[in-house]
Each structure stands twice: as structure tokens, then as C-alpha cells.
N, CA and C of each residue as an Amber inpcrd file, in Angstrom:
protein
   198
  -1.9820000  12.3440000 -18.4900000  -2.1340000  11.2450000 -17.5690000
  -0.8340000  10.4560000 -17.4500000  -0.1720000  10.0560000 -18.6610000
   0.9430000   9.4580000 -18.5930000   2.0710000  10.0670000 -17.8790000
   2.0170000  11.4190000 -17.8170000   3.0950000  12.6220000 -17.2440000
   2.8700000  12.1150000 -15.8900000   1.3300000  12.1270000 -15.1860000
   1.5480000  12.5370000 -14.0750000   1.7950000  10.9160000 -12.8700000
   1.4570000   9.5820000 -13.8330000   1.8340000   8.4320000 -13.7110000
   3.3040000   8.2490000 -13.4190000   4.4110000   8.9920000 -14.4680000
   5.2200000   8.5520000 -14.3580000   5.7540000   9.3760000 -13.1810000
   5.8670000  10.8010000 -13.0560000   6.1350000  11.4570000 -11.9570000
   5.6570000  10.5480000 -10.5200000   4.8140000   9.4930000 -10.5890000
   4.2060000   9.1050000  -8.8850000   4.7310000   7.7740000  -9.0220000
   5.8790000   6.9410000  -9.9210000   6.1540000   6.2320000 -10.5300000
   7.8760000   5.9580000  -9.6280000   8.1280000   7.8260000 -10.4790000
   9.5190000   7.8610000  -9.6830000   9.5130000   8.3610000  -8.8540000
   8.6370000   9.2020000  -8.4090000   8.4380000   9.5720000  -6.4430000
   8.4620000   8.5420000  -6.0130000   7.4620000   7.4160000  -5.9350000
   7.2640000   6.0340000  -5.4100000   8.2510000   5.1440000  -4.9880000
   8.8320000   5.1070000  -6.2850000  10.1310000   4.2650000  -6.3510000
  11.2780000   4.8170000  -5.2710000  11.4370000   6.0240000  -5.6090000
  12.7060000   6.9190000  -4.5010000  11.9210000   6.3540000  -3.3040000
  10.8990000   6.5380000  -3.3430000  10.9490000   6.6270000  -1.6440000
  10.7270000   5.3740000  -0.9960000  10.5520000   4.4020000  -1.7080000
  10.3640000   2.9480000  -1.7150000  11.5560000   2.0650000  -1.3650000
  12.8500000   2.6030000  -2.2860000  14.3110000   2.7130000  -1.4460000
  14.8330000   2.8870000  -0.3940000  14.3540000   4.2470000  -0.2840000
  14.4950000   4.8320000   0.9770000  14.3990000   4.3950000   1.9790000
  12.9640000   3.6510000   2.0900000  12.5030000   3.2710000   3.5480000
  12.8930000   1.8440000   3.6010000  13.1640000   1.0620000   2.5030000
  13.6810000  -0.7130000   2.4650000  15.2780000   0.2060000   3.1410000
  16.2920000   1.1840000   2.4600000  17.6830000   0.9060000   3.0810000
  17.4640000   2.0760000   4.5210000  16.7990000   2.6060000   5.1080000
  16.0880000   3.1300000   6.3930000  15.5960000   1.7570000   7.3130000
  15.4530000   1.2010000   6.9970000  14.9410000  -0.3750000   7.8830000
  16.4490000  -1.4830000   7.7400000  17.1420000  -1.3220000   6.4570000
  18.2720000  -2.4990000   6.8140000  19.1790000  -1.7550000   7.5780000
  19.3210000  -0.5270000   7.2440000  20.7520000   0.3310000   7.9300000
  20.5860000   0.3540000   9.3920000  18.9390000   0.6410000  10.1970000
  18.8880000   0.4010000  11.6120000  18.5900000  -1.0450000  12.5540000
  19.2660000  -0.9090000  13.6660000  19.2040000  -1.7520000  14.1510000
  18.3640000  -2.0290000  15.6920000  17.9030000  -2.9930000  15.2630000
  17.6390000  -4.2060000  14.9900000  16.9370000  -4.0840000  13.9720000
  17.0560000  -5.1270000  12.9690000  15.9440000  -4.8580000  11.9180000
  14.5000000  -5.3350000  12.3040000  13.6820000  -4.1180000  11.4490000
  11.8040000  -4.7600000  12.1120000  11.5330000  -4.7960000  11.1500000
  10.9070000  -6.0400000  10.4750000  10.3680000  -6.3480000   9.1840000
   8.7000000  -5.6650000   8.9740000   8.4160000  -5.1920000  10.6040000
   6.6400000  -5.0890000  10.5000000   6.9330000  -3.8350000  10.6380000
   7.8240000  -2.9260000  10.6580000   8.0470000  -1.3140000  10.5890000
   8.3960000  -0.6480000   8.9290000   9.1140000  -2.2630000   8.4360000
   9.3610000  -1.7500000   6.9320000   7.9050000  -2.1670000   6.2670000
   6.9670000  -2.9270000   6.5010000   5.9330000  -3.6650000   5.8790000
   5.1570000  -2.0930000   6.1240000   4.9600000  -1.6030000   7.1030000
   4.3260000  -0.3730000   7.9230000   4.5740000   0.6860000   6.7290000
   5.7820000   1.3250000   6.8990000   6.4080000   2.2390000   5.3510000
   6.1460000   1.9610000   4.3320000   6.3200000   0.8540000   3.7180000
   5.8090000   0.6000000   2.3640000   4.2210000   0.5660000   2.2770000
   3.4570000  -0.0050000   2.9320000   2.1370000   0.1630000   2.7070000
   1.7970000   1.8710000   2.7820000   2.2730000   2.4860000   3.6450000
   2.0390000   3.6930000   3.7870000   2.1300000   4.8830000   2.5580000
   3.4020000   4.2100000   2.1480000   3.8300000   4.6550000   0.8300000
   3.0150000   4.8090000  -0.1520000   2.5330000   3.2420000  -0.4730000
   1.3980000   2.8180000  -1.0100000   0.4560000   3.4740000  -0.7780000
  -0.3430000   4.2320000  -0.1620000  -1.6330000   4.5440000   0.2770000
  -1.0190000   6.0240000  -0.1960000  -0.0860000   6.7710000  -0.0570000
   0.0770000   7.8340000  -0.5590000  -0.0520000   8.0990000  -1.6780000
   0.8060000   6.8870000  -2.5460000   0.7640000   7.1250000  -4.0630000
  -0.7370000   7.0470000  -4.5540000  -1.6580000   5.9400000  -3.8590000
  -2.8960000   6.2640000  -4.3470000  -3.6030000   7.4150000  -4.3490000
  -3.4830000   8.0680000  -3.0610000  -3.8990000   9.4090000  -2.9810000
  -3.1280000  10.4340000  -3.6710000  -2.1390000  10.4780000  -3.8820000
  -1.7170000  11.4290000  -4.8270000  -1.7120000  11.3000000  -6.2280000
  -2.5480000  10.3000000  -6.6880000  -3.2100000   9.9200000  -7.8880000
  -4.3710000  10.5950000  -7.9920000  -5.1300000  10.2940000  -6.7970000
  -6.9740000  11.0120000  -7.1080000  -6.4650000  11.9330000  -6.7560000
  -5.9450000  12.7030000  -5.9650000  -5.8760000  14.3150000  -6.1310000
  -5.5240000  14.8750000  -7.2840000  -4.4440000  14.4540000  -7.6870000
  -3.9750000  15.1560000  -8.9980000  -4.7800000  14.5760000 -10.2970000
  -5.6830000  13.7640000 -10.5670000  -7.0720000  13.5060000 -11.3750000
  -7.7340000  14.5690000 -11.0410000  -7.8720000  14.7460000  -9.9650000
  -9.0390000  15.7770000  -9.3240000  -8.3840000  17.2810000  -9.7600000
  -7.5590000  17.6690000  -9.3980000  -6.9060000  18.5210000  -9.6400000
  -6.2700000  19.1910000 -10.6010000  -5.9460000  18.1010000 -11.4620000
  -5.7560000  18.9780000 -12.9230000  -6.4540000  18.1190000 -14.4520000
  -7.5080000  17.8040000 -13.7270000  -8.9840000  17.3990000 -14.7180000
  -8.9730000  18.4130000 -15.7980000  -8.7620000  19.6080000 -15.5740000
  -8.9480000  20.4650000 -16.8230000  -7.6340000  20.9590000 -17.8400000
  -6.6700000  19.9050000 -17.1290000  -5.3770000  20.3080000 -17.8890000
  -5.0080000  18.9020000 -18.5180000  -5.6640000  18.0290000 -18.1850000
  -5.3500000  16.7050000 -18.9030000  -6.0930000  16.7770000 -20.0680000
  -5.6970000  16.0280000 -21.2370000  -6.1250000  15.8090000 -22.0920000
  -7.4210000  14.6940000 -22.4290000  -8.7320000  14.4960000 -22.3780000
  -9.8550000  13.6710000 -22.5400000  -8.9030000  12.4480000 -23.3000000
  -8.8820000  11.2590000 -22.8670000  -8.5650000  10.2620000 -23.2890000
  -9.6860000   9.8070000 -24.5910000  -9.2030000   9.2210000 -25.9800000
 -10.0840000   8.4560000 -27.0450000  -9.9230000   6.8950000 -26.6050000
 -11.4510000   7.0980000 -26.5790000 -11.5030000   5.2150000 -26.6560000
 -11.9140000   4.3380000 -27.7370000 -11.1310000   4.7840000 -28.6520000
 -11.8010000   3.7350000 -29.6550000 -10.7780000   2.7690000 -30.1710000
């Protein structure tokens, strides 16, 4: 779980860059086109969270809760 956290951690982040210096570098700047990307972003990383829960359920290790 922690593996696949941190992997969507630093995908996230790269591409979170990306689209903040993709919005200052063009012009005119649109603050509601970068707000647009980042949420989008956002909604990816969530989904590529439950998929890969979903998806490698049998390769993760059962978490202890005690």
C-alpha cells in the first residue's frame, strides 16, 4: 500500500508542476483553466488509487490492526 501511495504521490506531484508552469508559461494567464487541471489531476489520482486497490488486492499485503 505504501509502494503504491508513494508512486501516485510522485506521479501527482510531476504532473501538478506541470500544469501550474503550462498555465504561467501561456499567455494570457487563466487562473480557471489551471484550477480546471489541477482538480482534474485530482480526480485522477483518486481513481488511480481505487483501481490499483482493486487491482492488485491480491498482491498487497492484509494490513494488522492492532
Amino acid at each position: 500500500m505504501q509502494r503504491l501511495n508513494r508512486i501516485l504521490l510522485i506521479g501527482g506531484g510531476g504532473l501538478a508542476v506541470g500544469a501550474v508552469l503550462l498555465a504561467l508559461l501561456t499567455r494570457p494567464f487563466n487562473p480557471t483553466l489551471l484550477a480546471f487541471n489541477l482538480g482534474a489531476i485530482g480526480l485522477g489520482l483518486l481513481m488511480g488509487k481505487g483501481l490499483g486497490m482493486f487491482l492488485f488486492r491480491r498482491m498487497l499485503p492484509a494490513s494488522n490492526n492492532k
